[in-house]
RODO-2510 file (C-alpha; in nm, 4 decimals, decimal comma):
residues 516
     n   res          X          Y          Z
     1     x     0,0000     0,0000     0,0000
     2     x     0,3183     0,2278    -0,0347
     3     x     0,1448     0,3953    -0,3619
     4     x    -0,1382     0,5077    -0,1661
     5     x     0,0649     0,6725     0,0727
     6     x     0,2459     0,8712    -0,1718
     7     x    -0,0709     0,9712    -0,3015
     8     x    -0,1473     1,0982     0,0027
     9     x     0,1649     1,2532     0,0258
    10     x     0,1521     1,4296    -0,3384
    11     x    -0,2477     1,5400    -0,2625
    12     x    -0,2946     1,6009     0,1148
    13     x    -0,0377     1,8751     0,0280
    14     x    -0,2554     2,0303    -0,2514
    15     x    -0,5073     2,1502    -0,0125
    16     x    -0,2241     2,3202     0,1792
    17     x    -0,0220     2,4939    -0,0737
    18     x     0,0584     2,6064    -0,4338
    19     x     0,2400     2,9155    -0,6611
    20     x     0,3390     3,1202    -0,9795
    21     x     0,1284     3,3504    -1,2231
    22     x    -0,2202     3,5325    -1,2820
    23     x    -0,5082     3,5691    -1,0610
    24     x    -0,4767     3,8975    -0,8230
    25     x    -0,8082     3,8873    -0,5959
    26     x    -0,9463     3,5984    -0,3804
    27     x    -1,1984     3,5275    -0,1992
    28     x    -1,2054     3,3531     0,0757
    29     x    -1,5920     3,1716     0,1477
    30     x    -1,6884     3,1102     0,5213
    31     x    -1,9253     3,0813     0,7160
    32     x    -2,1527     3,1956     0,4630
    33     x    -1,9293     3,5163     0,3678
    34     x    -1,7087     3,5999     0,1037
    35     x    -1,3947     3,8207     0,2428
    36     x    -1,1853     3,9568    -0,0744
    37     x    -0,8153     3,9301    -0,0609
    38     x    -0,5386     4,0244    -0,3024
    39     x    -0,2905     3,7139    -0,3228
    40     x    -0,0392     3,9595    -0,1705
    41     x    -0,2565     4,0061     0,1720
    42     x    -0,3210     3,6243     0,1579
    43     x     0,0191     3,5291     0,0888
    44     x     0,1115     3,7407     0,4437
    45     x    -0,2153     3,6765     0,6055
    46     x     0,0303     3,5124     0,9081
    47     x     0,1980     3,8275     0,9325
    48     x    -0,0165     4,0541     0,9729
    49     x    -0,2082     3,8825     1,2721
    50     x    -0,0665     4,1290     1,4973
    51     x    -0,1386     4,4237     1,2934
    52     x    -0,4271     4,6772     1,3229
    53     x    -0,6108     4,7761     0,9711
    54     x    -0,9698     4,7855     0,8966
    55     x    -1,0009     4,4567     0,7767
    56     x    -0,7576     4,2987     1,0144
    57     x    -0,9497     4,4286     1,3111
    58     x    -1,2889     4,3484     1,1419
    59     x    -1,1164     3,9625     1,0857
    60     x    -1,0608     3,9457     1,4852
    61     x    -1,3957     4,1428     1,6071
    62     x    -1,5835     3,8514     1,4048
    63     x    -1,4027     3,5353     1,5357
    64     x    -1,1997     3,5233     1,2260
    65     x    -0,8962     3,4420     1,3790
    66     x    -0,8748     3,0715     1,1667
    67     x    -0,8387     3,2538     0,8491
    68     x    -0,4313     3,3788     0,9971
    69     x    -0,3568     3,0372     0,9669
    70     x    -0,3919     2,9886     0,6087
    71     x    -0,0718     3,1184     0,5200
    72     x     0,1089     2,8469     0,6586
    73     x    -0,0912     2,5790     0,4835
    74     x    -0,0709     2,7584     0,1636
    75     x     0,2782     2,8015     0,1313
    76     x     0,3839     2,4255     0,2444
    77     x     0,5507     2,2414    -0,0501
    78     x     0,3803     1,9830    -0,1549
    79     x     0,4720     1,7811    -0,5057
    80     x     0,8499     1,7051    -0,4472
    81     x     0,8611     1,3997    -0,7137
    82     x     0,7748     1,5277    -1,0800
    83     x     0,7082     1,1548    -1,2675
    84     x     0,5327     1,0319    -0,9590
    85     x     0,3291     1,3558    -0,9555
    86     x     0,2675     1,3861    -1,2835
    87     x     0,1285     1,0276    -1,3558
    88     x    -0,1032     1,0355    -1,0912
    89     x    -0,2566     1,3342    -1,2036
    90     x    -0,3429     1,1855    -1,4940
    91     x    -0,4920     0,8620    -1,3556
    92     x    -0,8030     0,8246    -1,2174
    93     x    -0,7382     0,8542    -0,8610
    94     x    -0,5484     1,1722    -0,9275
    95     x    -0,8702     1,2778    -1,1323
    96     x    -1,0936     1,1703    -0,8565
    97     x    -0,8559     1,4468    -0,6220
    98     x    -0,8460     1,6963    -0,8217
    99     x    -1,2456     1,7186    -0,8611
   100     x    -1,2049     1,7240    -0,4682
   101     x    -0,9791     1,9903    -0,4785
   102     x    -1,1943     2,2015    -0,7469
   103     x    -1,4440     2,2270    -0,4190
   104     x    -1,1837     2,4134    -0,2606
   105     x    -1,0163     2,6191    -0,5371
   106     x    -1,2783     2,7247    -0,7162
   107     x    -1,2392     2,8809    -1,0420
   108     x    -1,5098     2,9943    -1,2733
   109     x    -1,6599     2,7810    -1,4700
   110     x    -1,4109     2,4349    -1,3794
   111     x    -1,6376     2,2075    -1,1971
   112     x    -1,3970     1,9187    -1,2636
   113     x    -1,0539     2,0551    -1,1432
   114     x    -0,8906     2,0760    -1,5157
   115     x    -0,7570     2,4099    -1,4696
   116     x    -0,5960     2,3291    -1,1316
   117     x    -0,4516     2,0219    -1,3356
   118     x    -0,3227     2,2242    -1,6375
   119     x    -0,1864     2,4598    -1,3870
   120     x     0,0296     2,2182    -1,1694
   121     x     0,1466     2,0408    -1,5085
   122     x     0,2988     2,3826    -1,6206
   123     x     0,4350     2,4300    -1,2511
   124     x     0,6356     2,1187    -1,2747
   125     x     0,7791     2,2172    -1,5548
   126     x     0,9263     2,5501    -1,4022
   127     x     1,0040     2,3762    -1,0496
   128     x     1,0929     2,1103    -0,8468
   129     x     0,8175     2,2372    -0,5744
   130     x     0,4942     2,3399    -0,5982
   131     x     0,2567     2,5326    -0,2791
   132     x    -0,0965     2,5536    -0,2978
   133     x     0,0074     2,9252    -0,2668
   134     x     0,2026     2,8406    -0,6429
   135     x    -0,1785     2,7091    -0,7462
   136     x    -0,3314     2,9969    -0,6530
   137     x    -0,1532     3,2231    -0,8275
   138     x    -0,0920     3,0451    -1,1178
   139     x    -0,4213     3,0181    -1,2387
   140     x    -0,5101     3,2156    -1,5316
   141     x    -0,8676     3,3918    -1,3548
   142     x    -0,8853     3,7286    -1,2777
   143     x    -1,0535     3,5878    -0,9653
   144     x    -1,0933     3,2772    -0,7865
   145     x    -1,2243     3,1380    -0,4510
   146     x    -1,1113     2,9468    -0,1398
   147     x    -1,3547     2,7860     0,0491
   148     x    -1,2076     2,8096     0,3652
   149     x    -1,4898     2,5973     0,5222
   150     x    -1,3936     2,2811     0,3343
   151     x    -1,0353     2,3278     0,4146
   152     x    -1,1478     2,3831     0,7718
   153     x    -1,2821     2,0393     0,7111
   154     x    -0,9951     1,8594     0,5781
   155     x    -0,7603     1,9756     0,8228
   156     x    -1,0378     1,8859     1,0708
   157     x    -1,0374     1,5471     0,9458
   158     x    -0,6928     1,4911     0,9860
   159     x    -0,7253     1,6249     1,3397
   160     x    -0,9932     1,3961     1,4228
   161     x    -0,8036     1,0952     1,2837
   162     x    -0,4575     1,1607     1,4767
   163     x    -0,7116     1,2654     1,8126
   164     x    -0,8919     0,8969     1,7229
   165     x    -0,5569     0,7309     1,7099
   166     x    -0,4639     0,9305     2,0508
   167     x    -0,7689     0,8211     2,1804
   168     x    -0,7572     0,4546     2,0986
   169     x    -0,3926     0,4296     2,2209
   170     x    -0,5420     0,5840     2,5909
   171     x    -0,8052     0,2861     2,5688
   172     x    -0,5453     0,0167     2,4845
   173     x    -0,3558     0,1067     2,7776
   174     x    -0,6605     0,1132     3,0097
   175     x    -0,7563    -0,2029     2,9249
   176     x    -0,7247    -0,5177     3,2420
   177     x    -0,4222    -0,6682     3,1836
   178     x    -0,4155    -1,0024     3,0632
   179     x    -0,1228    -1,2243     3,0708
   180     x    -0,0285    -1,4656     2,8612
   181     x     0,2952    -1,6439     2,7643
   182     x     0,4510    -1,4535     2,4644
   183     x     0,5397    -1,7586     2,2061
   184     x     0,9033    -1,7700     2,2086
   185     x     1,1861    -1,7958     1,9554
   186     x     1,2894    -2,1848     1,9664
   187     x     1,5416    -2,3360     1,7303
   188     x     1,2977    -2,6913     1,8441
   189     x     1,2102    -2,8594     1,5312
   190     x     1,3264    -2,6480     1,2682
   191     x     1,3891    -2,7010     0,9319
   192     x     1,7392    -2,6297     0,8390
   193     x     1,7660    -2,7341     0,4973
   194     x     1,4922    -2,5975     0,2188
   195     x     1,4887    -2,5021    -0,1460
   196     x     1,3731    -2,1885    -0,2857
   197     x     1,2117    -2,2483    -0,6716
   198     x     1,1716    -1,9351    -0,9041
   199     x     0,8496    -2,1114    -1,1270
   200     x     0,6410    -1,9587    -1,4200
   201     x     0,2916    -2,0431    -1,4540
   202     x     0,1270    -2,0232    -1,7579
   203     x    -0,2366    -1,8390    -1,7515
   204     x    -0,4819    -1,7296    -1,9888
   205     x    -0,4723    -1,3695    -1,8758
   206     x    -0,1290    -1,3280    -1,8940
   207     x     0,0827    -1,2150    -2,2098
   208     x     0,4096    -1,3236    -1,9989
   209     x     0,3734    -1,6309    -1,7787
   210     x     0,3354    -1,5103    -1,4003
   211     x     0,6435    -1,5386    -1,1884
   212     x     0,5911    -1,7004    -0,8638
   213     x     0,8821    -1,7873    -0,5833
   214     x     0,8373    -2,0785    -0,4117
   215     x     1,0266    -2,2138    -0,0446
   216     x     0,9766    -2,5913     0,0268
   217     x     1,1517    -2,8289     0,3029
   218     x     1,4036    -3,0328     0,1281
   219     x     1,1717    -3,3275     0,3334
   220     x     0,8291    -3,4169     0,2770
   221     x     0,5911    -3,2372     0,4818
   222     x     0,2456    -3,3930     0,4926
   223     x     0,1078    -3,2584     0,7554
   224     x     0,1431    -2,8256     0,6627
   225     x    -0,0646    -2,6361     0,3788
   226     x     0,0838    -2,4072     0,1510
   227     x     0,0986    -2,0872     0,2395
   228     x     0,0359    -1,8290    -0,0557
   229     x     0,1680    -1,4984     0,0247
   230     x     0,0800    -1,1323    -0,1902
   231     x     0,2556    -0,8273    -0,1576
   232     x     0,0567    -0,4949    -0,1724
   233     x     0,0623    -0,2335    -0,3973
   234     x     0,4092    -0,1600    -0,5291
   235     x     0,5659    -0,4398    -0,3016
   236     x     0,8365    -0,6945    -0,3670
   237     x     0,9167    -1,0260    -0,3033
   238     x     1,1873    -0,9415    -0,1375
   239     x     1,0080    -0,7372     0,1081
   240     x     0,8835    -0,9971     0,2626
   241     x     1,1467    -1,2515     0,2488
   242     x     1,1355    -1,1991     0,6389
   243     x     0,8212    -1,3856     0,6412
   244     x     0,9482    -1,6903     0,4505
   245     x     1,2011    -1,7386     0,7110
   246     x     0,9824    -1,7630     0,9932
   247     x     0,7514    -2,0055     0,8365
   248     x     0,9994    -2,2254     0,6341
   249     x     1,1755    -2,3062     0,9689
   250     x     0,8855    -2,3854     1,0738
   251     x     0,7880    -2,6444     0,8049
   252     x     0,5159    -2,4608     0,5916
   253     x     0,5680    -2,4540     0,2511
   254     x     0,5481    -2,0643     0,1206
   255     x     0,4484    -1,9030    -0,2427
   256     x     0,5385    -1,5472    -0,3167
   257     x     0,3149    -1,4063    -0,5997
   258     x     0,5125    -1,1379    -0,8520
   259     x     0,1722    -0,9479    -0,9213
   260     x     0,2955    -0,7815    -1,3137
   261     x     0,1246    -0,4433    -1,3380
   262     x     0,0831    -0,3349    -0,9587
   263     x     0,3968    -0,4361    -0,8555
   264     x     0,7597    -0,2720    -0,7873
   265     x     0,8777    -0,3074    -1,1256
   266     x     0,5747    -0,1661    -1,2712
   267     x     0,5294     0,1188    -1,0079
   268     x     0,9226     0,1983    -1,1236
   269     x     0,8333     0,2400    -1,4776
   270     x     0,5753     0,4813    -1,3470
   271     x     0,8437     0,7336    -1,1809
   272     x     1,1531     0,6483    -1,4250
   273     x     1,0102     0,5571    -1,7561
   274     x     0,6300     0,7926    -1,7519
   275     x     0,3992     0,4481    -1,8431
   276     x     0,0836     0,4626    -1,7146
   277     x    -0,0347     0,4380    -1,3801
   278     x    -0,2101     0,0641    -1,3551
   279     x    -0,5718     0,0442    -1,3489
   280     x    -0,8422    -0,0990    -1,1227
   281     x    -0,7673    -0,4697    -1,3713
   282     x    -0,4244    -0,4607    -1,2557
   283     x    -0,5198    -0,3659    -0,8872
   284     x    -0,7968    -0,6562    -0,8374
   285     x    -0,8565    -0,8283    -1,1797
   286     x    -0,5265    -0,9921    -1,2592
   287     x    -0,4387    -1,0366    -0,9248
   288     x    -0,7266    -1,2393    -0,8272
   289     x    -0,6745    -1,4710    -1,1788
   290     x    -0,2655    -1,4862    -1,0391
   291     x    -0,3948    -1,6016    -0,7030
   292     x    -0,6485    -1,8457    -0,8991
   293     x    -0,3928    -1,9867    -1,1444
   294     x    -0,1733    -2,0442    -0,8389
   295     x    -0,4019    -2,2317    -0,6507
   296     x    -0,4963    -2,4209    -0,9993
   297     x    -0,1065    -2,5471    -1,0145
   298     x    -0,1223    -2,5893    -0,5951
   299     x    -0,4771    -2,8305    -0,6844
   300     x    -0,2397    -3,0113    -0,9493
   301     x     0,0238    -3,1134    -0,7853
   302     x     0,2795    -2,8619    -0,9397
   303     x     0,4601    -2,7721    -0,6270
   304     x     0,5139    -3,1072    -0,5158
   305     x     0,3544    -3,0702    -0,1723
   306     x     0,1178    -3,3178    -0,0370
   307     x    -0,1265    -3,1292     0,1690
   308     x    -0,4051    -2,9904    -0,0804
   309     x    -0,4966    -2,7412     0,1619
   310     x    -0,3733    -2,3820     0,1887
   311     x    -0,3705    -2,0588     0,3735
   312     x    -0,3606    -1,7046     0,2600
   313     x    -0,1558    -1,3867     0,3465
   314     x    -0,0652    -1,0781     0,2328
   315     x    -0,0073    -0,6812     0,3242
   316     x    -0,2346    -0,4433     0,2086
   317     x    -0,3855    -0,4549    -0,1225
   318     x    -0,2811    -0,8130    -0,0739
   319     x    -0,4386    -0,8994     0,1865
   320     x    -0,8034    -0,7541     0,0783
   321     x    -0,7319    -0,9937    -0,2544
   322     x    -0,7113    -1,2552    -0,0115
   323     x    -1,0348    -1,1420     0,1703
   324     x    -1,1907    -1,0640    -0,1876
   325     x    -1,1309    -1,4486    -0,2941
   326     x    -1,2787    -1,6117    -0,0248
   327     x    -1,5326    -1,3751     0,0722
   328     x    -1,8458    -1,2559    -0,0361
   329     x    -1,8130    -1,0370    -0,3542
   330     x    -1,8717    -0,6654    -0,3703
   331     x    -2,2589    -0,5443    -0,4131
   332     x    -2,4248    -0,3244    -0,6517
   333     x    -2,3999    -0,0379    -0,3063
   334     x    -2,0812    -0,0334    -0,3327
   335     x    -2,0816     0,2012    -0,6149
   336     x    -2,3611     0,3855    -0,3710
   337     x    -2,1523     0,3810    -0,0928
   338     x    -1,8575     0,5449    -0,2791
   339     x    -2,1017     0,8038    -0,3526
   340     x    -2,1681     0,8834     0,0030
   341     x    -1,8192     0,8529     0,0753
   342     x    -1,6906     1,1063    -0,1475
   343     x    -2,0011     1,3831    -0,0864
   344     x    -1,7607     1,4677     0,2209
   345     x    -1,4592     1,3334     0,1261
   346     x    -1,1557     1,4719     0,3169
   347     x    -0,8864     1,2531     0,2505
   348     x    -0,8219     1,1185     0,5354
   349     x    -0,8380     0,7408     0,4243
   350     x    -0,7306     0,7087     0,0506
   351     x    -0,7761     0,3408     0,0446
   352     x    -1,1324     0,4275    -0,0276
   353     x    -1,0687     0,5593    -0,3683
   354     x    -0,9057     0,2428    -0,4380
   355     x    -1,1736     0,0178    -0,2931
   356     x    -1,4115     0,1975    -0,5302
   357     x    -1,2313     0,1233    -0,8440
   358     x    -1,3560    -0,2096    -0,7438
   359     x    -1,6903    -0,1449    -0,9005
   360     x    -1,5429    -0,1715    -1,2259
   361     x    -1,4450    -0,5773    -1,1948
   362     x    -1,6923    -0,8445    -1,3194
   363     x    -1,6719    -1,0869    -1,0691
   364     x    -1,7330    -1,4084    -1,1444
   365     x    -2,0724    -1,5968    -0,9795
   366     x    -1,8601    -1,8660    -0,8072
   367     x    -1,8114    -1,7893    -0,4471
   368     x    -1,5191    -1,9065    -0,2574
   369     x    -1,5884    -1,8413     0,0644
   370     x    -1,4059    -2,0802     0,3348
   371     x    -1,1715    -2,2937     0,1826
   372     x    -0,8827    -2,1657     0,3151
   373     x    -0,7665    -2,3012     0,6576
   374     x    -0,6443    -1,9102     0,7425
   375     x    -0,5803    -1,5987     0,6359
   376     x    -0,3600    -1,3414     0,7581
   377     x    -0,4014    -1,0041     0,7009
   378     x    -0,1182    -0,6804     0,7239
   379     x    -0,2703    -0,3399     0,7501
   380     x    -0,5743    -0,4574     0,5165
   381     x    -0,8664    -0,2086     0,4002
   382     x    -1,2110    -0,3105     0,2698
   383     x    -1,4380    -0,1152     0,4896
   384     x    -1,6750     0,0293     0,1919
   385     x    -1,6680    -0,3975     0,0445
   386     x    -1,8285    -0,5230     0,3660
   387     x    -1,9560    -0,2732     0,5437
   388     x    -2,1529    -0,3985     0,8152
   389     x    -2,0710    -0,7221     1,0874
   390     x    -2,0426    -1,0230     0,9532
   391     x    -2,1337    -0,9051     0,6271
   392     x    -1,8217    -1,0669     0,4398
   393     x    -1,9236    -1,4083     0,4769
   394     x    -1,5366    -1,5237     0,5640
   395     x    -1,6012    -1,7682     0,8642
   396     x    -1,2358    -1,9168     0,7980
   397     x    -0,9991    -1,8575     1,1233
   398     x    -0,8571    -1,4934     1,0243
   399     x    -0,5416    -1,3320     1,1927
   400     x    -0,4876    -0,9145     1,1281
   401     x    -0,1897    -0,7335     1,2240
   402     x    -0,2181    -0,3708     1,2316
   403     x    -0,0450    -0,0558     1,3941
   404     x    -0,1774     0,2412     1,5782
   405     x     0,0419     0,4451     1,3774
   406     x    -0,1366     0,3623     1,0055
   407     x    -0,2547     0,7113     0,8389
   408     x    -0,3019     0,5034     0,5410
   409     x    -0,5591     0,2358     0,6425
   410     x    -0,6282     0,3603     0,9923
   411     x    -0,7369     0,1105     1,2496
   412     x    -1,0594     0,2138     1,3571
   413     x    -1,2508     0,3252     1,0690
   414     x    -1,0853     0,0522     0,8309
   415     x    -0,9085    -0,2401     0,9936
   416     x    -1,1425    -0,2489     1,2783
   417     x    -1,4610    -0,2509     1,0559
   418     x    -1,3048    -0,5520     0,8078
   419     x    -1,2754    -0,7212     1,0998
   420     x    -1,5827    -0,7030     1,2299
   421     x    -1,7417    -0,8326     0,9168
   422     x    -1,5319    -1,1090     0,9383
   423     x    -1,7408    -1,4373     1,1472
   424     x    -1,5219    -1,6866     1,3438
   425     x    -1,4902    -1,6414     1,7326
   426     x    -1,1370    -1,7157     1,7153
   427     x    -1,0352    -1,4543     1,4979
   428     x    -0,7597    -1,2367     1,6425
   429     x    -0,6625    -0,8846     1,5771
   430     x    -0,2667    -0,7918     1,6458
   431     x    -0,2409    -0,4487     1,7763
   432     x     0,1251    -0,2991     1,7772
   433     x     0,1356     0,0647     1,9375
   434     x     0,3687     0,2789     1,7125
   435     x     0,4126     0,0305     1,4389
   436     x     0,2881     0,1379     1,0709
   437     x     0,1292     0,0518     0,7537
   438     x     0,4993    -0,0048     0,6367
   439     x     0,6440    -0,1781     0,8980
   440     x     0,5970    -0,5103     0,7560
   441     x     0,8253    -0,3890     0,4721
   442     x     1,1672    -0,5149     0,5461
   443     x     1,4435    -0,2270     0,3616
   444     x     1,7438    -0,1664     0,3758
   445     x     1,9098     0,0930     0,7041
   446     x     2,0685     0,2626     0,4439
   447     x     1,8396     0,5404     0,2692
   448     x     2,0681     0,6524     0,0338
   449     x     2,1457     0,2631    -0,0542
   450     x     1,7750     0,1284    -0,0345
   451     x     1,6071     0,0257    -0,3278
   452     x     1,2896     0,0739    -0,2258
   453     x     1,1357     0,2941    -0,4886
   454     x     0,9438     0,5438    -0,2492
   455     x     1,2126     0,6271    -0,0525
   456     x     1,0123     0,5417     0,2702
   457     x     1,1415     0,7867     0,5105
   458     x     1,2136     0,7061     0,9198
   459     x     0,9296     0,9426     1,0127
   460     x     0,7085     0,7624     0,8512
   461     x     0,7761     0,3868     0,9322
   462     x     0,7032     0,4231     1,2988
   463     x     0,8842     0,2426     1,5926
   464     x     1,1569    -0,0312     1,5167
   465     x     1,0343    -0,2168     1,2418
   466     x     1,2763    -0,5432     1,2347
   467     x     1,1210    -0,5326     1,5949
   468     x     0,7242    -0,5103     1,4983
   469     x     0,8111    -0,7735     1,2057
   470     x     1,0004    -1,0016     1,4833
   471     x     0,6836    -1,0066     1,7265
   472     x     0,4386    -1,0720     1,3995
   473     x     0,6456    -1,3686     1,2932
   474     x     0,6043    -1,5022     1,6318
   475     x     0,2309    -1,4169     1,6361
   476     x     0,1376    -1,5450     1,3144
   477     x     0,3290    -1,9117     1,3749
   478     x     0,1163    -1,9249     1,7560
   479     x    -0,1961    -1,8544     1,5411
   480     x    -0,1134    -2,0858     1,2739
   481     x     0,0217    -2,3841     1,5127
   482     x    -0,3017    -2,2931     1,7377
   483     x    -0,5611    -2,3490     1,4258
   484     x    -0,3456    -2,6452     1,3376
   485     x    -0,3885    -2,7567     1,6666
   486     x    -0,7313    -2,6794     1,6630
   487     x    -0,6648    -2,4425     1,9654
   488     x    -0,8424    -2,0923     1,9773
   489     x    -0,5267    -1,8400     2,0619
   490     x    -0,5722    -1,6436     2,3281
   491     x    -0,6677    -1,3020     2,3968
   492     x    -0,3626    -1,0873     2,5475
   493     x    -0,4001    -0,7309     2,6775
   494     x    -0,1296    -0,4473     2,7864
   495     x     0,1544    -0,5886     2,7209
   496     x     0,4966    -0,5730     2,6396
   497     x     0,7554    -0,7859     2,4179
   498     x     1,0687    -0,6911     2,2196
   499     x     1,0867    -0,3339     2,3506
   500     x     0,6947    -0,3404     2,2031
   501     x     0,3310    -0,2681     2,3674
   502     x     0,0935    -0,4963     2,1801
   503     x    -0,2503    -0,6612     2,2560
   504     x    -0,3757    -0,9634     2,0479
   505     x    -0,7701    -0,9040     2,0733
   506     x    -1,1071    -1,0328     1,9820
   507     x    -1,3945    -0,9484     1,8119
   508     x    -1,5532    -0,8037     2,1791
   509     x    -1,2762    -0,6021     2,2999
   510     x    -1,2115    -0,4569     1,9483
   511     x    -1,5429    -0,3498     1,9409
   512     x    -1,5359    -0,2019     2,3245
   513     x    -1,1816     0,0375     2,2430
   514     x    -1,3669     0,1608     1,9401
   515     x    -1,6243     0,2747     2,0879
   516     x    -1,7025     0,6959     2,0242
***
C-alpha cells in the first residue's frame, strides 16, 4: 500500500499549498461570507495577525482568527517527485482528487478541477516544488475562490483521525491486563535445509507467464498447507522474504506471488520511464486470476507438496485480494456507498478511492468463501466492500496485524470494521502501538542505498520495524500452530515484548476500544 501513501503525500499537500502567475483577488468563502483578498494580503495573512487595519481588526472582532492560519498551509511544498506527480494526475485517482480539490479552489466555470490540473502540469515544468500558494496564483482567472470551510474540514479530518488514534492508544492502555505467555523464539524442530524455486505459470490472462517464488523443506511435509503470500501495492518479493524465514523453519511450505502491473517493477516504470499508472484490472482483476492460477497449479500437484490445503496472506492490497477471494463479492452499493463517501470526502483514508475502483471488476458468480484453513491479514482495508458485521461471509480462522500508527488504512474506521465483518470467534486482531502501515516492509538501514522505490522515510515507518516484524512472525506461527492444533489463541491485553506494547484481541474487545 506504499502507492497510496504517496498519493497521500503528493495530494494532502494540494489543499495546503501552491504558486506562480495570474489571478490577483481571492476570496475567501466562510461561514456563509465571502472576504476579498489580493494574493499579496493572503500570501502574508500570518503576518499581519498582529497588525491593526480595517479589515484585520474586522477579521478578529468577528471570530476570524482561523483565516491567519492559512498562510502556513498555503505556502507548504507539496509535489516534491515530478514523474510520480505527474502520472497520478493523470490517472483516475489523481482525477478523482483533483475534482475534490476544485471544491476548494474554485475557479469559474471548472467544476472538474482541469484548470488546477493544467496549472500544476505547467508548474512542474518551471520547479521542483509546488505550494498551494504556487496554485493559486498560477491560475489564469482574474478571480478565484477558497472555500475556507472545506479546508477547515480537511484539516479537521486529519485532526480527528490523529485525536482517534490518541484516543484509541489511551483505551489500549486502560484495558485489564491479561497475561499470557509470549510464544518464544525456539530453534525446536526447525527445518534447516529448504529449497527456494523461481516457477512460471502459464495463464490465460497473462501475455508473460506469471512469476511465482516458491520455499519448500528439502523433506516431505504432509502434515502443513501451503501458504500463498501477496505483496501490496508496489511491493516486492523481497520485502517480505522476512516472512518466509519464519515459516519455512517452521515447516510450511510458502508461495510469493510477482503481481505484473501493480507491482515494484511496474510502479518503477511509473516514476523512471512515464507508463501509465495501472488500473483498477491490474489492482484486483489480474491479481485475483494470479492467485487463482496459483491455486490451480497448488490443486495439481505442481509444487510437489502433499497437503491440498492452503492458507492465505498478504499486506495491504494483498491482503483484501485474499479477503476478496474467499469472501463474499462486492454489491451493486458499493458504487452507492462510494457516492456517500466522497459527498464529504476529506482525505483522510485514501484506500477508499481504491476500494471503489472495485466497481469496475466483473466478478465471477462462483463464491469461494471458506476454503482456506487461514488468512492473515497486514494493515488490510475493505471497509466500503463489507460494510456492516459479519457481512463478508469469511467464517475461515482470520489473523490481522495492524499498527496504531497507520494514516493510510487507519485502524478504527478501516481495519477495525473488516474485521468485524469477518465471522469466526477465534479470529484475532494484532495491535502494535507505534508500528505502521509499512512496517511489515523489510528495507534496507541505508536510505541513500535502499532500493525501495518510495524512498520510505524514518518518520514515517514508525517504531523499530525489524522489531514489529520479529513479534508478527512469532504471532502469526502461535496462530497458525493454534488453528493447526485446533486451539483458539488467546486473547492478550497491555503488554509488552521486544521493547513493544501490543494486545492480540477479539472481536468483543475490538469493538469495546472503538467505541465513540
Amino acid at each position: 500500500m506504499k502507492y497510496i501513501f504517496i498519493i497521500f503525500l503528493g495530494f494532502c499537500g494540494l489543499f495546503f499549498n501552491n504558486g506562480s502567475k495570474a489571478a490577483e483577488k481571492i476570496n475567501i468563502n466562510f461561514e456563509e461570507m465571502k472576504i476579498p483578498f489580493t494574493i499579496e494580503q493572503l500570501s502574508k495573512l500570518e503576518k499581519y495577525e498582529d497588525d491593526s487595519t480595517e479589515l484585520i481588526d474586522w477579521l478578529k472582532n468577528n471570530g476570524l482568527i482561523k483565516i491567519f492560519e492559512l498562510s502556513k498551509f498555503l505556502e507548504f511544498p507539496v509535489f516534491k517527485e515530478e514523474g510520480l506527480n505527474r502520472e497520478v494526475l493523470r490517472s483516475w485517482i489523481g482525477r478523482k482528487i483533483l475534482t475534490e480539490l476544485s471544491k476548494t479552489i474554485k475557479v469559474p466555470n471548472d467544476n472538474n478541477g482541469i484548470e488546477i490540473y493544467n496549472t500544476i502540469e505547467n508548474l512542474l515544468e518551471e520547479k521542483k516544488e509546488v505550494s498551494t500558494l504556487d496554485i493559486i496564483k498560477a491560475i489564469p482567472s482574474e478571480e478565484i475562490s477558497l472555500d475556507l470551510d472545506n479546508l477547515i474540514l480537511i484539516i479537521s479530518s486529519w485532526k480527528n483521525e490523529l485525536a482517534m488514534q490518541q484516543n484509541l492508544i489511551s483505551k489500549l492502555n486502560n484495558l485489564e491486563k491479561i497475561n499470557d505467555e509470549t510464544p518464544k523464539k525456539s530453534d525446536d524442530n526447525y527445518i534447516s535445509e529448504f529449497t527456494k524455486i523461481n516457477k512460471k505459470i502459464y495463464a490465460s490472462h497473462r501475455v508473460k507467464p506469471l512469476e511465482v517464488e516458491l520455499w519448500k523443506s528439502n523433506k516431505t511435509n504432509h502434515n502443513k498447507e501451503l501458504i500463498i503470500f501477496m505483496p501490496g501495492l508496489g511491493g516486492e518479493i523481497n520485502n517480505f522474504k522476512w516472512i518466509g524465514n519464519a515459516l519455512i523453519k517452521r515447516g510450511w511450505p510458502i508461495v510469493f506471488i510477482d503481481h505484473r502491473g501493480s507491482n515494484l517493477k511496474a510502479i518503477t516504470e511509473v516514476l523512471e520511464e512515464g507508463q501509465s499508472i495501472p488500473g483498477s484490472a491490474d489492482f484486483f482483476l489480474y491479481r485475483i486470476k494470479d492467485l487463482e492460477a496459483v491455486l490451480k497449479s497448488h490443486e495439481n500437484g505442481e509444487f510437489g507438496i502433499p497437503n491440498n490445503s492452503y492458507i492465505l496472506m498478504g499486506h495491504s492490497l494483498g491482503a483484501l485480494i485474499a479477503l476478496l477471494y474467499e469472501g463474499n463479492k462486492p454489491t451493486v452499493q458499493l458504487e452507492e456507498r462510494c457516492d456517500s463517501a466522497f459527498k464529504d470526502f476529506a482525505v483522510t483514508n485514501l484506500s477508499k478511492l481504491l476500494q471503489c475502483q472495485i466497481s469496475e471488476i466483473p466478478f465471477s458468480e462462483k463464491n469461494n468463501a471458506n476454503k482456506a484453513s487461514a488468512i492473515i491479514g497486514f494493515n488490510t482495508f475493505g471497509s466500503l466492500v463489507w460494510p456492516k458485521e459479519n457481512s463478508s461471509g469469511i467464517k475461515t480462522p482470520t489473523l490481522l496485524i495492524g499498527g496504531t500508527y497507520d494514516l493510510i488504512t487507519p485502524l478504527i474506521n478501516e481495519q477495525f470494521r473488516v474485521f468485524s465483518a469477518l465471522n469466526n470467534p477465534s479470529n484475532r486482531f494484532l495491535i502494535i502501538e507505534g508500528a505502521s502501515h509499512f512496517s511489515p516492509i523489510r528495507i534496507n538501514n541505508s536510505y541513500e542505498e535502499n532500493n525501495d522505490v518510495f524512498k520510505i522515510s524514518e518518520s514515517f515507518i514508525g517504531s523499530n520495524p525489524i522489531l514489529v516484524q520479529d513479534l508478527s512472525a512469532k504471532f502469526l506461527v502461535k496462530f497458525l500452530e493454534n488453528i493447526r492444533d485446533q486451539e483458539v489463541t488467546r486473547v492478550i491485553k497491555n503488554q509488552k515484548d521486544l521493547g513493544l506494547n501490543f494486545h492480540l484481541l477479539d472481536l468483543e474487545t475490538i469493538k469495546e476500544v472503538s467505541k465513540n
